[in-house]
C-alpha positions in Angstrom: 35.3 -57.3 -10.9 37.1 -58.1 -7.6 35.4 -58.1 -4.4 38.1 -55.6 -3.0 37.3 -53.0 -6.2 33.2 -53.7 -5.9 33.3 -52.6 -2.0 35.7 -49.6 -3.2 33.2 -48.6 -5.7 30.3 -48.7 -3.3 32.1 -47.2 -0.2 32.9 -44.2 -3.3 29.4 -43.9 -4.3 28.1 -43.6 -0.9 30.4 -40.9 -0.1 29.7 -39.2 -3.1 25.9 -39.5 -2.5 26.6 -38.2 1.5 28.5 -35.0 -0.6 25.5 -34.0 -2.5 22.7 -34.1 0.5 25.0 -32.4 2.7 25.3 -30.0 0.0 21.6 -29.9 -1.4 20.5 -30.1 2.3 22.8 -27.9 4.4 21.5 -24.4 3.5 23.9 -23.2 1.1 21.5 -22.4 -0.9 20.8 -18.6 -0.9 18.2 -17.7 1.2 14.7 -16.8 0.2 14.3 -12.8 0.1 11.6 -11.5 2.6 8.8 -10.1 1.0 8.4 -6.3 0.2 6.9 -4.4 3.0 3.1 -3.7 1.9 2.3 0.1 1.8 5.9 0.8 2.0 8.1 3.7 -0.1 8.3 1.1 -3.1 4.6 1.8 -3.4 4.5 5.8 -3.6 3.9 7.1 -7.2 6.6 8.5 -9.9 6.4 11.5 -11.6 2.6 12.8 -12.5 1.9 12.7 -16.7 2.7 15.8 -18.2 -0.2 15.7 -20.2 -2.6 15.4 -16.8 -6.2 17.3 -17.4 -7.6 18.4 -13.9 -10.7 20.3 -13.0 -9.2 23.8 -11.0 -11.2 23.3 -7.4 -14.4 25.6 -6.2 -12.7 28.9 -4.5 -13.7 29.4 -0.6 -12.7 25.6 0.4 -10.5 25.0 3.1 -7.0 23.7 2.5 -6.3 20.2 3.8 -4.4 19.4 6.9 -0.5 19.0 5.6 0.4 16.7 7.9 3.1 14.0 7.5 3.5 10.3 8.6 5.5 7.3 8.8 5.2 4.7 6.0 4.8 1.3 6.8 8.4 0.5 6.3 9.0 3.7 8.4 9.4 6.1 5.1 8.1 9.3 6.2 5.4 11.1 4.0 4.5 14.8 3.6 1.5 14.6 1.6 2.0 18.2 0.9 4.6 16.6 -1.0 1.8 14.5 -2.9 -0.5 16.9 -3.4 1.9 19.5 -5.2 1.7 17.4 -8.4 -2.0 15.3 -8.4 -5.1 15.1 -6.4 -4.7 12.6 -3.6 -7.6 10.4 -2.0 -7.4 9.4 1.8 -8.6 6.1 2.9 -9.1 5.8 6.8 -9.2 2.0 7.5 -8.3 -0.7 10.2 -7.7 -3.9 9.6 -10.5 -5.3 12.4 -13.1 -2.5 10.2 -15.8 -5.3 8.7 -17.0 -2.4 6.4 -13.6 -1.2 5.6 -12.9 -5.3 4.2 -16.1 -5.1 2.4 -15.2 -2.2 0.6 -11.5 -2.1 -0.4 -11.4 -4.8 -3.1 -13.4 -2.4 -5.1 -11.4 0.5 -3.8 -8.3 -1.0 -4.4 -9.2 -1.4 -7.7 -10.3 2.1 -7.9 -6.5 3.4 -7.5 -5.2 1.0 -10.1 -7.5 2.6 -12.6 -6.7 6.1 -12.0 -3.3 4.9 -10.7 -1.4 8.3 -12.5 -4.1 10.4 -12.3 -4.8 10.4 -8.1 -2.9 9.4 -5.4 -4.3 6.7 -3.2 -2.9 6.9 0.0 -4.0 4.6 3.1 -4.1 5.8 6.9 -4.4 2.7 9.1 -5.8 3.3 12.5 -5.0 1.3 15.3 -3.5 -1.6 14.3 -1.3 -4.3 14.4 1.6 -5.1 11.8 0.9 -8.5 11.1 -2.8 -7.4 10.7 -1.9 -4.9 8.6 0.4 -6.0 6.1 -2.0 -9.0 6.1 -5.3 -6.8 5.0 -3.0 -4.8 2.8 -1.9 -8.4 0.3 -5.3 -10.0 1.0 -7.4 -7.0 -0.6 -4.2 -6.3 -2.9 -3.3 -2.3 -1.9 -0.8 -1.3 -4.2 -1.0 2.2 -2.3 1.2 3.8 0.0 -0.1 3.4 3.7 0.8 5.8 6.4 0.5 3.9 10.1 -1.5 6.8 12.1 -1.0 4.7 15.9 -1.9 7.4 17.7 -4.9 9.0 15.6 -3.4 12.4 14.8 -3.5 12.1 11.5 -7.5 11.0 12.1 -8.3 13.8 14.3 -6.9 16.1 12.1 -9.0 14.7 9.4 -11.8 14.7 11.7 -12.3 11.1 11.4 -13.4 9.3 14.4 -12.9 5.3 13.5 -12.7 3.9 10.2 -13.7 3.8 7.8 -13.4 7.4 6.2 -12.2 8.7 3.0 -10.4 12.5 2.3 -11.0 13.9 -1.3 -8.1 16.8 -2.0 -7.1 18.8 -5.1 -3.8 18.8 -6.5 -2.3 22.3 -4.9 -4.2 21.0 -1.5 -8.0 22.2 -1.2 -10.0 19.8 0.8 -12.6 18.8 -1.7 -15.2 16.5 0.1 -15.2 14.0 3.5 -16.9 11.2 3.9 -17.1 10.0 7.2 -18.1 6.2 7.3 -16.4 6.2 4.3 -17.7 5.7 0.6 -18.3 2.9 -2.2 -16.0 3.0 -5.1 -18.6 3.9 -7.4 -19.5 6.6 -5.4 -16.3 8.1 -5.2 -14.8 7.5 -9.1 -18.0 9.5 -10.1 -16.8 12.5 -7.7 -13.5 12.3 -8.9 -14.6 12.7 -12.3 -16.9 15.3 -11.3 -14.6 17.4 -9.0 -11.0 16.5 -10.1 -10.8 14.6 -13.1 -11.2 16.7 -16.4 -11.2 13.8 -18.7 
């Protein structure tokens, strides 16, 4: 091999190495999607089972306050439009709540059990979006969340601070309040008291 075809070779090769970083390394790869918004439209339930059993509600209750929101993706939400087809459960929360934290695990896991039976829907008080969707992948909520900034949809409710939870009937009787909230247990044995009917 001649000297003149050797430096060739390597001038070659280092060009060809030069190529591929600039390639590898210059961004051309495609970017990385941003994640989903948490508590967003993707989260909102499909179509109720057709074969759903439901307790008919007490008569002489109130109806619930049929109020509408803004997602945290900015979807807006009727939950008249919930209600029409399943009972829906209300959880008041903020992310700064300590009980609200110690609860939701369990009541996140909660909705995923009776995930077509009841809507889960979350009404975040006074936060921040960071915080938010932050609380929302840390205790894994898989519900829609309805951002309630300036506490309308709380004083409607008559909730004063977090944490609270709103039990409502499909059709939209108000069922049972808890203000300062509830444990899961607590509240999948009303459900299967007042709502569920098997």
């Amino acid at each position: 091999m001649t000297r003149g075809y050797a430096a060739r070779l390597a001038a070659v090769t280092l060009a060809l190495a030069v190529a591929l970083c600039t390639t590898a390394c210059s961004g051309d790869e495609p970017p990385a999607r941003p994640e989903p918004v948490a508590g967003g439209a993707a989260a909102l339930p499909g179509p109720a089972p057709a074969n759903l059993a439901l307790r008919p509600p007490p008569s002489g209750l109130p109806g619930a306050p049929a109020v509408t929101g803004a997602l945290t993706d900015g979807s807006s939400l009727a939950f008249a439009d919930l209600w029409a087809e399943r009972p829906v459960v209300l959880v008041f929360f903020s992310s700064w709540c300590t009980v609200c934290a110690e609860r939701q695990n369990a009541l996140s896991e909660l909705a995923r059990t009776h995930r077509d039976k009841v809507v889960f829907v979350g009404v975040a008080v006074e936060d921040t979006t960071q915080d938010l969707q932050q609380y929302l992948r840390e205790h894994r909520v898989e519900y829609p969340v309805v951002v309630d900034d300036d506490g309308t949809i709380s004083q409607s409710y008559a909730v004063r601070e977090p944490p609270g939870v709103v039990m409502i009937a499909k059709g939209g009787t108000l069922l049972r309040g808890w203000p300062g909230g509830v444990d899961a247990p607590a509240l999948d044995s009303k459900l299967r008291e007042l709502v569920l009917a098997s």
